[in-house]
N, C-alpha and C positions, 0 to 999 in steps of 0.2 A: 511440467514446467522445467525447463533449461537454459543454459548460456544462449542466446539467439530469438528466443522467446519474446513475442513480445505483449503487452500486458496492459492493462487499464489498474489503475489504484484508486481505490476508496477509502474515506474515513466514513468511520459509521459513530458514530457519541452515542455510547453506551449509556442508558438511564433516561434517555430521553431531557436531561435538565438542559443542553447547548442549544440556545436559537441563532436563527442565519443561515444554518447549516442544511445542507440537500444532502443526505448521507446518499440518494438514489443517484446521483451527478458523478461522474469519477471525478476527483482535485489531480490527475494525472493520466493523460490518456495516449495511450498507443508507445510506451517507452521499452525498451530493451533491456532485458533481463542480463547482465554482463556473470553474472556466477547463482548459481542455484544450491545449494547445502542438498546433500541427499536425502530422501524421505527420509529415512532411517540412521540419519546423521545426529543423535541427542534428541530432536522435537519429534519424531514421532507420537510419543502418548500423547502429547498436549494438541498435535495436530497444526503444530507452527515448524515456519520453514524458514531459515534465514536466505533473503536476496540481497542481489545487489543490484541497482537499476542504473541505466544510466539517462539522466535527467538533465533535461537542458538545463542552464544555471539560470537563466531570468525564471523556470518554473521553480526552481529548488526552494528561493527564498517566499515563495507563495504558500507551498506545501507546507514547509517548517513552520510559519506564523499562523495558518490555520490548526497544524497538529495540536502548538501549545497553546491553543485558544480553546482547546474540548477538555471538558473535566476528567472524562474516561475515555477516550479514544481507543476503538480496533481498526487496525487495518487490512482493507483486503485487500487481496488482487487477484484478477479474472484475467486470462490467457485472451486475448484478442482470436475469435476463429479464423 
């Protein structure tokens, strides 16, 4: 994954306690990856990588009020083939 990248984003609610929620559904789909941290940038052990996407704004404020609606929220994100 890199600058140019582009990507699908999931939230997944960890614990199973959030309903409503399709953690299988991407909440952002098909956006652009604008800076990637290197694997080996600090997150390597943990297996996290810091992005930065660039997201339309009518989705942003979608994303954000469903993130803080999940009691543990992970996010992921899959590179679009």
């Amino acid at each position: 994954m890199a600058a140019g990248s582009r990507v699908n984003v999931y939230l997944v609610a960890r614990g199973g306690g959030d309903r409503g929620h399709d953690s299988g559904e991407p909440v952002l789909e098909d956006v652009v990856v604008v800076d990637a941290a290197a694997a080996d940038d600090g997150y390597a052990a943990s297996g996290l990588r810091r992005l930065v996407l660039a997201v339309p704004e009518e989705d942003a404020g979608r994303y954000y009020g469903l993130l803080g609606s999940l009691t543990d929220p992970l996010v992921s994100v899959a590179v679009r083939g």
